[in-house]
N, C-alpha and C positions, 0 to 999 in steps of 0.2 A: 319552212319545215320546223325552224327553230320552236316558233310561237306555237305550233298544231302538237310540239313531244310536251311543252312546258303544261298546259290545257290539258293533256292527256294523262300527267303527273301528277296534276292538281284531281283531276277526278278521281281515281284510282286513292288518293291520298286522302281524298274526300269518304270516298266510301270505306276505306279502313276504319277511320275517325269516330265514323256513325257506327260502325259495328263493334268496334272496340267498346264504346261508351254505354250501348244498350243495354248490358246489362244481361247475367246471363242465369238463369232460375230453372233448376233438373228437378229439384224437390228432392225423391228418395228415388226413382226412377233410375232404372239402370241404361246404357248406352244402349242396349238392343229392342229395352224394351222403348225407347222412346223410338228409335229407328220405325218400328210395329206400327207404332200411335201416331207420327206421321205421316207410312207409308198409307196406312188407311183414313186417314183425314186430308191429306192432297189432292186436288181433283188430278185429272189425266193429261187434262187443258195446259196446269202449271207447266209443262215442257215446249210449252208456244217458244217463247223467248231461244231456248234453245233452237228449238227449228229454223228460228228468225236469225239466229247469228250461221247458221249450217246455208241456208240460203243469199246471205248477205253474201257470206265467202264465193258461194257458186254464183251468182248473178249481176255481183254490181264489177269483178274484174271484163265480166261479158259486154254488158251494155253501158258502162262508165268508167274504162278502164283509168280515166285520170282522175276522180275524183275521188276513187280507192284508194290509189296509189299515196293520196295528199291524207285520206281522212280514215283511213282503216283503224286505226288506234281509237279514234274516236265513237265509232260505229257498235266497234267490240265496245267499247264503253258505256259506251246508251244500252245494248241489249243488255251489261251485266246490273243496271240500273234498274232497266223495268223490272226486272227478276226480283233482283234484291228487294226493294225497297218493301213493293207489297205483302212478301216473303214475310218479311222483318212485321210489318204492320200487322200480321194478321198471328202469327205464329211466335212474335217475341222472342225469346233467348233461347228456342229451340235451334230457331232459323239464324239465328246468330252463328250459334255452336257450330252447324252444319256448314255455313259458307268458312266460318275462323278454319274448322277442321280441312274444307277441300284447301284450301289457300298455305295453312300450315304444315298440314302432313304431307300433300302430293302436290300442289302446282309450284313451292318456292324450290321444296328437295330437284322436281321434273325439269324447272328452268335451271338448277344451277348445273346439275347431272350433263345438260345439251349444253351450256353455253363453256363446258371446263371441256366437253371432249369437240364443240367447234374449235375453241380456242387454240388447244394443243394439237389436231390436224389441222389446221390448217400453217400450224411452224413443218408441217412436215413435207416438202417438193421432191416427188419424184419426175425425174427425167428421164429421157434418152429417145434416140433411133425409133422411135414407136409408133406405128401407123393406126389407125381405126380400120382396122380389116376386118371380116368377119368371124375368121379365125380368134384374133386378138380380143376381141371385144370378145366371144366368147368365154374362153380361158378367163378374160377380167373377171366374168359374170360368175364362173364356179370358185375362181377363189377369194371371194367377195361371199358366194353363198358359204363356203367355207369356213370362213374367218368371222361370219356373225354371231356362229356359237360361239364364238371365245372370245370377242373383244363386245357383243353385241353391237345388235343390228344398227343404231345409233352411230356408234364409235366405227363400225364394219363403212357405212351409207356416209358419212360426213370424209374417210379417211382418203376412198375410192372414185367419188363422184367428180373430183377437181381432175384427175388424173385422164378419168373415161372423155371427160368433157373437154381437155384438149389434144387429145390422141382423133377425137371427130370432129375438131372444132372446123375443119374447110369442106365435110360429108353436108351434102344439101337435104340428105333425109337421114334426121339422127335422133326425131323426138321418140321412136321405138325403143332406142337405145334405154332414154332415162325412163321410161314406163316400165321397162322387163327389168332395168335393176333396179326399180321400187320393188317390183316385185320379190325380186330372188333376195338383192344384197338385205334390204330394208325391211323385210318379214318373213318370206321361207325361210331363208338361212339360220335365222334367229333360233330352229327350235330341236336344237340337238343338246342344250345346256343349260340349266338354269339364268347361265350369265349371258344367254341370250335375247333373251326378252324378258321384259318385268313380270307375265303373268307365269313364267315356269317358276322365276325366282321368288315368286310369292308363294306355288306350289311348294317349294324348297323348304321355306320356311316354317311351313304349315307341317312336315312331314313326310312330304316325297321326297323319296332317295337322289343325291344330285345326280348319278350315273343310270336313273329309271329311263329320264329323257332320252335315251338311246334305242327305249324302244320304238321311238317315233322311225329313228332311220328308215325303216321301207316307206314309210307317209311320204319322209321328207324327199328322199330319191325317186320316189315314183313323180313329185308334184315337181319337183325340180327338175328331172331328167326331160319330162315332156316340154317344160318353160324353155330349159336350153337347144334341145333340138329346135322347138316351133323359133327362138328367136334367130338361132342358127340360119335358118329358110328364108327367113322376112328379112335380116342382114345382107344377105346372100342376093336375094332379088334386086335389093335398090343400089347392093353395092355394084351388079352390074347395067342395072340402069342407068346409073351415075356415068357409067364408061368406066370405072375406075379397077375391074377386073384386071388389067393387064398392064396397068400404069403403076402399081406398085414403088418401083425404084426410084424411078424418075422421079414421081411426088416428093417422093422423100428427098432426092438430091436439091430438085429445085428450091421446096422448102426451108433445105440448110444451106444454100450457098447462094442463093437471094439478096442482094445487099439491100434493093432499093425499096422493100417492103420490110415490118416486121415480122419475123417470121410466124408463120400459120395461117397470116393473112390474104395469104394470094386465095380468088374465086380458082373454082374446081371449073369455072368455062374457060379461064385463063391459062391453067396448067393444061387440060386437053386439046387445046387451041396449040400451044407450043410444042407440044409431045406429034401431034400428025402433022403438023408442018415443019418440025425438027429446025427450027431456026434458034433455037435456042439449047444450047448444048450446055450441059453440065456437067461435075463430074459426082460421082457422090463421095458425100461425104459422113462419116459414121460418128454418133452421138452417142457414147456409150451409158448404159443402165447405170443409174446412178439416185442415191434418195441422199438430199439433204434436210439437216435439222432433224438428226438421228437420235439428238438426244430428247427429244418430243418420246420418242417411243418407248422410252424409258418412265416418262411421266404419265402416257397414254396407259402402262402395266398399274400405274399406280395408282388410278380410278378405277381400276377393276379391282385391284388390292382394297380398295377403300369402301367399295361396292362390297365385297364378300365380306370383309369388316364388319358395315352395319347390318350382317344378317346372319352373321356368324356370333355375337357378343351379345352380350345382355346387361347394359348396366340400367343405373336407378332412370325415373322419368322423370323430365321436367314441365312446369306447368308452362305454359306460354296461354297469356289471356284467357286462361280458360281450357285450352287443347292440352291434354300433357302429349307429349313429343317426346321420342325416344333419346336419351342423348346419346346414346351409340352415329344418333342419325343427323345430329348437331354435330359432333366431332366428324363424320362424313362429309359432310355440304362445306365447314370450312377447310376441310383438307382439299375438298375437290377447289374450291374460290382461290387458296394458295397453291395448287399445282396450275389452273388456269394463269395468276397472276406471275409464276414464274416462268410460264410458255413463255408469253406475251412479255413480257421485260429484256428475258435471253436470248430470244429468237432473231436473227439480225434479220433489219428491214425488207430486204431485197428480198430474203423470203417469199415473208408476205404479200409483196408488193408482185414478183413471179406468181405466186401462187393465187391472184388477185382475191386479196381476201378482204373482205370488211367485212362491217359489223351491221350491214342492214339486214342479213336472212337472218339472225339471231334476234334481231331486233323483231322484225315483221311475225317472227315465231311465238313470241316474249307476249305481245300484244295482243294477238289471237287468240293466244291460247288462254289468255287472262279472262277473256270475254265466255271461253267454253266450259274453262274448269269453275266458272260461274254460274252458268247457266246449266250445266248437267246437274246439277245438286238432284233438283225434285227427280228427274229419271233415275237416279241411282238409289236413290230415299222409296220411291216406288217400288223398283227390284228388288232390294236388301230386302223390306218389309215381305217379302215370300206370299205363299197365298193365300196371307190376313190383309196382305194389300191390294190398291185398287187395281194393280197388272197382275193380281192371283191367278187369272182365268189363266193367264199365258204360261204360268210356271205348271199352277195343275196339268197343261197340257202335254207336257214333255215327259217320256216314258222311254224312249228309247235311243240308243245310244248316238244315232244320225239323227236325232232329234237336238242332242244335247250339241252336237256339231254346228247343226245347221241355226238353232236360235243362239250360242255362244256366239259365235262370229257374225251372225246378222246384227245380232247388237254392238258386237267388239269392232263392227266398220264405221259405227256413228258413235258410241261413249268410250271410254277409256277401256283399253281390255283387261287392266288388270282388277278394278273393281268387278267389271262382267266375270272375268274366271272367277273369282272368289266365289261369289254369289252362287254360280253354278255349281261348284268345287261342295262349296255349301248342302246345295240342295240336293244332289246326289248320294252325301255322308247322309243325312236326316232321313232319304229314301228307304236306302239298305239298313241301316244301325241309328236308328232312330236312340238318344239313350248313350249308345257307347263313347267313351272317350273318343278324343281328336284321334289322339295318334295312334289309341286299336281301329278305331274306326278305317284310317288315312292305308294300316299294314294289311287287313281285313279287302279292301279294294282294290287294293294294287294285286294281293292272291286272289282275289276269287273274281273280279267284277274290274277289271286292268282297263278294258274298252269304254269303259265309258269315262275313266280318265282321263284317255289320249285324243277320245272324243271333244273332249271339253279344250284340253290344250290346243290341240291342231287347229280348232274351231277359231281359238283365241289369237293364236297368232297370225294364223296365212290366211283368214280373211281380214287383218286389221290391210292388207293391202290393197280389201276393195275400193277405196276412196282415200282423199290427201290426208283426211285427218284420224283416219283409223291406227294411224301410227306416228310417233312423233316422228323418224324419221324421212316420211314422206314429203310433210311440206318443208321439210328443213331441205330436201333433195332441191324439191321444184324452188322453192325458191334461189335456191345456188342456182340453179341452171337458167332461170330468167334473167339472173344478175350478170351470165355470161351469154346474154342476148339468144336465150334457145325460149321459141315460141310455144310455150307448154300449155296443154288443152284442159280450160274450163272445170270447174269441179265436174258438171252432169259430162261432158267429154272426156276427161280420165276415167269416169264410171265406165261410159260406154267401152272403153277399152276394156276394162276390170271385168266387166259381162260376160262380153263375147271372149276373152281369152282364158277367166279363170274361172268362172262359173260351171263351166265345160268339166273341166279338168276336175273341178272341186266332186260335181256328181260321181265320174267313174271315181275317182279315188274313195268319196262312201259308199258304194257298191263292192269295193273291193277290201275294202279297211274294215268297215263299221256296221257290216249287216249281219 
């Protein structure tokens, strides 16, 4: 494994080196308008690569689940090659600019943002008495949706998922479990605050009022109310399929006064076997609620502090190879890499070691994502370019306000949503106020023309739950939950989940929200 990360280093260091060097030539050309002259000199084709790393991810854990496992870094590496390189050969320092910019602006700030708030929840172990009922696991699931507006869905999905995973870790049917709180914790929930999810807080930035997002609430309680009831029912099913309706106590005694197993690990045909032949008596014994590594959560307030920082301040830019980068957003990324590295120093072991934490879902995150925020360039270079580019036909087509829904979030489930909001966010201002300032334009639509705002928001965030990678915290989920042995379904098998459960829901909610 050693030899496959050092290979994986070297490429990635490789391709830096060559982009760095090339050389990079605007002319008088301003950013948008090269964005334009790209977008319309790209064929449609150029998003191959992308597609190929979207399929890589869905198809080779299916059909070669071991040689994933060893060569996924690599894989991601080859498609962010084919992309590049020809990129580079044909379009010179445009295509430079473009990969330096996604890598600069958004994939280094995106990985440090995940790996400061893996780092610090995972110093945080909550205990106790806690069983995976249906009930329970409920309740997790609302204040999980809860708490994504304000710590975001990221910080909300990495903080919860350790916790939900061993309260069901001896439930023989619990992959519902992590699918519904992709759902809820890891993108519904996100969109009551800007510090929810990146495309509100991009909204934020641009103009929208940080307390607008409230007008979402009936969106978000009608899409959530129905998610918890329906998981409510599906919980409820297997939890008495399992037999485990009326075993309540006993599970729990046996699981803490257990000597000869570690605890959690006794089979649920073991505990039901001893419960109706009662040859095995226990007494219970109670485990009281308890969170260690509290001062995690003190550090966890201070990525959010640090977050509203770089978007709250304005100072000079700095150049970096060509990119100028905000340094509000430099002083950010290392404040977030010093609150990680003091999790991780002050955190006593055993924590960690309870809370089974390593570093390979961050890592597997790190790797992947390096390959996408690669390979998306020409898809997003297409869309910016508006309808002078060669996906004009698709923007012309959007007129109405379930339109701006349903193409937002059709794209925000395969490319990043917060470049797709903007875009949309975009083309919606040029619709109505062709001409007017950002910000009469931004006060201008929230009075007069509000729905096709919330249109574009909703769109953005609760469909990034259709698929693993429409959200970063998705795969960051699925991966913690393979590392704690839970059998999670295939990219095209999460879809099919995503389909049949939210597609449903997503229709009534534009018939009732957006017509």
């Amino acid at each position: 494994m050693k030899r496959s990360t050092l290979f994986l280093q070297a490429l990635f260091i490789g391709i830096l080196i060559v982009l760095s060097t090339a050389g990079i030539s605007f002319g008088q050309e301003t950013e948008a308008q090269e964005i334009e002259k790209l977008g319309t000199q790209l064929p449609i084709w150029s998003i191959i690569p992308f597609i190929g790393i979207l399929l890589s991810i869905a198809l080779f854990p299916l059909f070669a689940p071991e040689f994933w496992h060893h060569h996924y870094g690599k894989i991601s590496a080859l498609w962010s090659i084919i992309l590049a390189v020809p990129f580079i050969i044909f379009f010179r320092g445009e295509a430079v600019h473009e990969i330096l910019f996604m890598y600069i602006r958004d994939y280094i700030p995106f990985i440090i943002l995940l790996w400061a708030l893996y780092t610090i929840t995972g110093g945080i172990l909550i205990q106790g008495d806690l069983w995976g009922s249906p009930g329970l696991n409920t309740l997790l699931l609302l204040f999980g949706t809860f708490l994504a507006s304000w710590i975001g869905t990221t910080g909300a999905s990495i903080l919860l998922i350790r916790p939900l995973l061993r309260i069901n870790k001896i439930r023989k049917t619990n992959i519902h479990v992590i699918i519904f709180f992709i759902f809820l914790v890891s993108n519904v929930g996100g969109s009551l605050t800007p510090l929810g999810d990146p495309p509100l807080f991009i909204g934020f930035l641009h103009g929208v009022p940080f307390f607008w997002t409230f007008k979402i609430l009936p969106d978000l309680a009608f899409n959530a109310g129905i998610l918890l009831l329906l998981f409510y029912l599906i919980d409820s099913y297997y939890y008495k399929k399992e037999g485990l309706s009326k075993l309540g106590v006993h599970i729990r005694g046996i699981i803490l006064t257990d000597k000869t197993k570690e605890k959690g690990d006794i089979e649920i045909d073991e505990i039901i076997s001893r419960y109706k032949q009662e040859t095995h008596k226990v007494e219970r014994v109670k485990e009281r609620l308890r969170v260690r590594g509290l001062p995690n959560g003190l550090l966890l307030i201070g990525v959010m502090g640090g977050v509203l920082f770089s978007g709250l301040v304005r100072l000079p830019e700095v150049n970096i190879l060509g990119i100028p980068a905000e340094a509000q957003d430099l002083i950010r990324d290392a404040f977030l890499i010093l609150l990680g590295i003091i999790s991780f120093r002050f955190t006593p072991h055993q924590i960690h070691k309870d809370n089974g934490f390593t570093w390979f879902p961050i890592k597997e995150v790190a790797y992947l994502f390096a390959g996408i925020f690669t390979t998306i360039v020409p898809a997003l270079i297409l869309l910016r370019a508006g309808e002078s580019g060669n996906l004009g036909f698709l923007i012309k087509a959007i007129k109405e306000p379930w339109h701006y829904f349903w193409i937002t979030g059709g794209l925000s489930s395969f490319l990043d949503n917060t470049p797709t909001y903007l875009t949309f966010f975009s083309t919606v201002l040029g619709r109505f106020y062709p001409g007017v300032p950002e910000s009469t334009a931004v006060a201008r639509l929230i009075a007069e023309h509000h729905v096709y705002l919330e249109a574009i928001a909703t769109g953005a965030v609760f469909m990034g739950a259709m698929t693993y990678i429409g959200n970063a915290p998705n795969f960051m989920v699925k991966s913690i939950s393979e590392e704690n042995n839970i059998k999670m379904p295939s990219f095209f098998g999460y879809m099919g989940y995503s389909i049949v459960i939210l597609i449903p829901i997503y229709i009534l909610s534009t018939f009732i929200f957006l017509r």
